[in-house]
Structure formats: C-alpha cells, structure tokens
N, C-alpha and C positions, 0 to 999 in steps of 0.2 A: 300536666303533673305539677303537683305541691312544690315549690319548691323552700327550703327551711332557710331563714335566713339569721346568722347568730351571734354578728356586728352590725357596727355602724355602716363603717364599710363595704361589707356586705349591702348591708337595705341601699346605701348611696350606688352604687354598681347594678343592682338590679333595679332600680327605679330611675337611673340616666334617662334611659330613651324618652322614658310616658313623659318626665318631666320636661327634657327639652321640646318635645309636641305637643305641649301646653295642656295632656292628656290629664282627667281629673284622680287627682286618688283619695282613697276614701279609707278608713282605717275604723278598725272596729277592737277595743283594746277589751283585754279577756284575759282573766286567769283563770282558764281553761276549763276541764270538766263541761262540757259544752254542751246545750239543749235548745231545743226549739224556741225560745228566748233569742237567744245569741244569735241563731240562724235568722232567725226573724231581722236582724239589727246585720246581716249578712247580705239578706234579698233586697231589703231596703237598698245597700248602697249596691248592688248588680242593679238592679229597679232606673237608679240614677248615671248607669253609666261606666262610677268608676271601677278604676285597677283596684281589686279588696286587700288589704293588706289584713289580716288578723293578725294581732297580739297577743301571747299566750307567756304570761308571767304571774305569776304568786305574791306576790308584793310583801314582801316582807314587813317592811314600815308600817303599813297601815292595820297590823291585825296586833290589838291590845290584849289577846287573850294568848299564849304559845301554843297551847294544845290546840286549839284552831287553825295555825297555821300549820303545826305536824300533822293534823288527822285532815287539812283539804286534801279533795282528790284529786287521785292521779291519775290521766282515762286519754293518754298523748294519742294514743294509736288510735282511740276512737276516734277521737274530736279530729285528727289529719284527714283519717276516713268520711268525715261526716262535710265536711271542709270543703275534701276534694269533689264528691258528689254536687254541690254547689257551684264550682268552676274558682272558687279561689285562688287564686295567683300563688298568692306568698303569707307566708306563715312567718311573723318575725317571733321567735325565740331565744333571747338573750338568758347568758347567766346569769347570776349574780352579783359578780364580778364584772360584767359589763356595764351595766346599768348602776352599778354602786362600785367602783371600786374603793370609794373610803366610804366612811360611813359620813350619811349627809347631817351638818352640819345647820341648813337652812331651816328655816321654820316659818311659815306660810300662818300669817293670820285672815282667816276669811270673816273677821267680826261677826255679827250678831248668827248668821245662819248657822257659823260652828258652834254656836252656844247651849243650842236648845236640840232635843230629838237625838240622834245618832251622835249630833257632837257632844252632848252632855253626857251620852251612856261611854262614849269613846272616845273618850282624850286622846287627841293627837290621831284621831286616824285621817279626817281629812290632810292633817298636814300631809301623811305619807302616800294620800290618794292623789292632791297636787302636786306633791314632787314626781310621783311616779308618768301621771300623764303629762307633766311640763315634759319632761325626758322624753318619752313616746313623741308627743308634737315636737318636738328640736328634730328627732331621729328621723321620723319620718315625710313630715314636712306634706300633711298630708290637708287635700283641699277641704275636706268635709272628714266630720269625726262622729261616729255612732253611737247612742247611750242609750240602755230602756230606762222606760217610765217609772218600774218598781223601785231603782233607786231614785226614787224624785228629788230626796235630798243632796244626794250625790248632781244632780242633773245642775243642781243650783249653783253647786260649789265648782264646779267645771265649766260652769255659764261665766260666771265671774272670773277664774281661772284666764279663761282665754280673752274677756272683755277687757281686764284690768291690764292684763299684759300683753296686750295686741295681736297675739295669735292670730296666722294669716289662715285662719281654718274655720267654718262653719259647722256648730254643733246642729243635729237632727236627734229628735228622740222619737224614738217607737212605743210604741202601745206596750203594755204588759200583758205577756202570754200566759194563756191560763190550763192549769189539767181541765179536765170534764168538771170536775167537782170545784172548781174557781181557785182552787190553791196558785199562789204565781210560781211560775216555773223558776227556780236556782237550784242551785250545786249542792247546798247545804238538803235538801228537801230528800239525796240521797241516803243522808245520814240518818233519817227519820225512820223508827221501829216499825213494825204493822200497826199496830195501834197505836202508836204516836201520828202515821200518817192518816189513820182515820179523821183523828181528830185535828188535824191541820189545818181543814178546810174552814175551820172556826173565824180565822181572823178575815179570810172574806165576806163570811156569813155577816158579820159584824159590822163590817165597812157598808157590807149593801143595807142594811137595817139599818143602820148609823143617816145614809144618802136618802132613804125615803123618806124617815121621819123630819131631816129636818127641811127637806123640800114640801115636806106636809104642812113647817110653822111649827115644830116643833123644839124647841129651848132645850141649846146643847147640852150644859151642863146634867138636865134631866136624860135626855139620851146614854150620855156616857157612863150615867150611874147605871141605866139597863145594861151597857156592855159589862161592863165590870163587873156586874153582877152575875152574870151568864161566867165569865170568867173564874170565878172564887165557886160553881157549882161544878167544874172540870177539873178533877185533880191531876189530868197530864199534863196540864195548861198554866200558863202562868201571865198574866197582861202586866210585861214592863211599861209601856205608853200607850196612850190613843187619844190622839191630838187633831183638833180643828188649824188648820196653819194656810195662810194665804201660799198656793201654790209657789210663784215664783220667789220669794225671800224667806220664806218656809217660818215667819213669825207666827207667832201663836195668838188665833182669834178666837173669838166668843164668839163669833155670827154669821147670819148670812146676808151680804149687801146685798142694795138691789143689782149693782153691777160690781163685777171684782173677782178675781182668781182665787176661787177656796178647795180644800181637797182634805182630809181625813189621812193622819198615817198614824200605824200600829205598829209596834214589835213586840214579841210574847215567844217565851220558850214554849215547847211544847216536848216535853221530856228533858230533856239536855239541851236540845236543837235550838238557836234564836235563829226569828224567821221573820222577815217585817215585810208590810206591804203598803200600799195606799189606792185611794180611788177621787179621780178627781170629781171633785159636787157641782163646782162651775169653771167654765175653761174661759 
C-alpha cells in the first residue's frame, strides 16, 4: 500500500531503514496528472532496484503564465491508483507551505542553456524548476533521480543543477513515450479539443521530416522553411520555435557534424494548448 508522505519529516522517517542499508532510492519528481510517460520513468527505477519515491507537486514558481497553473490537472486519485498498481512505495506530497514557506528569494542563473528555447519563451521558469528540484534532492536524498527525454531542455538544466552543485544523486533519462499517432504523452495534451488533438500529431510529423532530410544532406535552414510553412497552412496550429540545438548544452546549430550530439526541438500552440517536443538526430 501507497503510503502519502507530507513532510520532511515524514519522507526522513520512512526512508531511515532503506537508507541506513545502504538500500538505493530512486525518486521520480511529478506534478502529477500522470500517464504512461511518467510510469515509463517509474519501471525504469523498479528495473534498477530502487525504493520509488514519486513526487507529486504543482510548482508554483516555475509557470509564467496563471491560468496555467489554475486550469493544471487535478487526477490525485488516479495517478495513487496508477502508482500503486506499479508497487510504489511512497508518494511524497508536500504543500505549499512546506516546500515554500516564504517566498524564495534565490535566483539560479543556468547561463547560455536558459537563454534560448523555453528559457527565452519563459523567463524565470527554469529558475523555479531548480529551486524546486534542489528542494526535492535536499528532501529526499535520493541515489538516482528520473527525467524523460521530451523535456530535453529541462534534462540539461537539471544535469547542470546537480553537477554544479554536487548532488550525491545520478540523473537517468528515459525515452519519450509516444500515443499511436507520435504525439509525446503530457498533461497538458489533456486539455486538447478533438480537433485540436487531431492535429497535434503535427509537431512529430515535422520533427520526423525535419530528421530524414537532413540525414539525406539536406541544409537546415531550407528544411525549416518547409516546416514553417506546413505550419502557417494549419489554422489550429501555431510554430512558436523549431530549433537545430546540440543535445546536451541545448545551443543553437546550423548543422550536422560528422560526430556530435544534435537533436531538433519544437513548441507550437495547437488551439490554446502549448505543447513542445524534440527528436534526437545524433546521440
């Protein structure tokens, strides 16, 4: 059985034993609304062993838009249910007031990677995505920390995160999970009309067309005017970015080396909905 944990305290009390048996714990942080994604980044750390601890918080900080943060969902009772089917230990569940009792004050410069892509559409959200997972690793103290792929930008700033500041915790990132029709599985993809979700599958379509032409020798910048262009013929659709960026420092290239980490990300409303993805070109 799940058990809810809604302090510090708490999580330091039910993870004594694992830790004085030098037993691994694995932590998978979430604000909630949970899908096979999540789960996916759940079997991984069962896969490896540890005690799961999943995190199920909203994060205040890091959402620039309000009505975003009022209209996430709320789906407690599934995501426990879906959890516990899995064999998850512990569910850490802090307030608000836990996790922030003043309002934080720090501000986290991750340089060039919060400049461009999500950090430039979203001032200040990575800062609020660092503060929040610094807190989580202080809380939990967990050996191995789980992230998917679809935020690869995030992946970068939490690589850093734990590098720069020595975290005694190993990051793993999982694959992005995809419906039948390639859309990447998130929260927000709930919020999507019928026909807005038709047409969602667009920003995959794009990414894979994007991946073969230029594994064919094909010159980005001529590529990206065909996406665009497909883009401005969808009137649900809207292409905020779509970016060539060297995988891990998520700078923004022109090319394809012969050797070298390149990957393709997108974000594009699609009705109301912002919905980003990426596909790695070279790993």
């Amino acid at each position: 059985m799940i058990q809810i944990l809604r302090t510090k305290a708490e999580v330091n009390e039910a993870l004594a034993d694992f830790r004085s048996s030098s037993q691994a714990i694995g932590l998978v942080p979430t604000m909630g609304a949970l899908h096979e994604g999540h789960l996916a980044l759940v079997r991984k750390a069962m896969s490896n062993g540890d005690v799961v601890v999943v995190s199920i918080f909203v994060n205040p900080i890091q959402f620039n838009n309000e009505e975003d943060l009022i209209k996430y969902p709320n789906t407690l009772d599934k995501d426990l249910d879906l959890l516990e089917k899995e064999g998850v230990r512990f569910v850490f569940k802090p307030e608000n007031h836990t996790l922030y009792p003043n309002k934080p004050t720090l501000e986290i410069n991750f340089g060039q990677v919060d400049q461009v892509l999500e950090g430039a559409k979203r001032p200040g959200h990575f800062n609020g995505v660092g503060i929040v997972v610094a807190k989580l690793l202080n809380i939990v103290k967990p050996n191995r920390t789980y992230f998917g792929q679809k935020d690869l930008q995030q992946v970068a700033v939490v690589r850093s995160l734990i590098n720069d500041l020595s975290f005694s915790t190993s990051m793993e990132v999982v694959n992005t999970v995809r419906e039948k029709d390639g859309l990447a599985m998130s929260s927000r993809n709930l919020r999507l009309g019928v026909e807005e979700r038709m047409v969602a599958p667009l920003l995959y379509q794009c990414l894979n067309f994007a991946k073969g032409e230029l594994l064919a020798g094909k010159e980005w910048f001529a590529v990206k005017e065909v996406v665009m262009a497909r883009f401005e013929k969808e009137p649900l659709a809207r292409l905020e970015y779509f970016e060539l960026v060297h995988t891990d420092t998520i700078a923004l290239v022109n090319d394809l080396p012969s050797s070298g980490k390149r990957s393709i990300c997108i974000a594009a409303y699609v009705g109301e909905i912002r919905l980003i993805d990426n596909l790695i070109i070279i790993d």
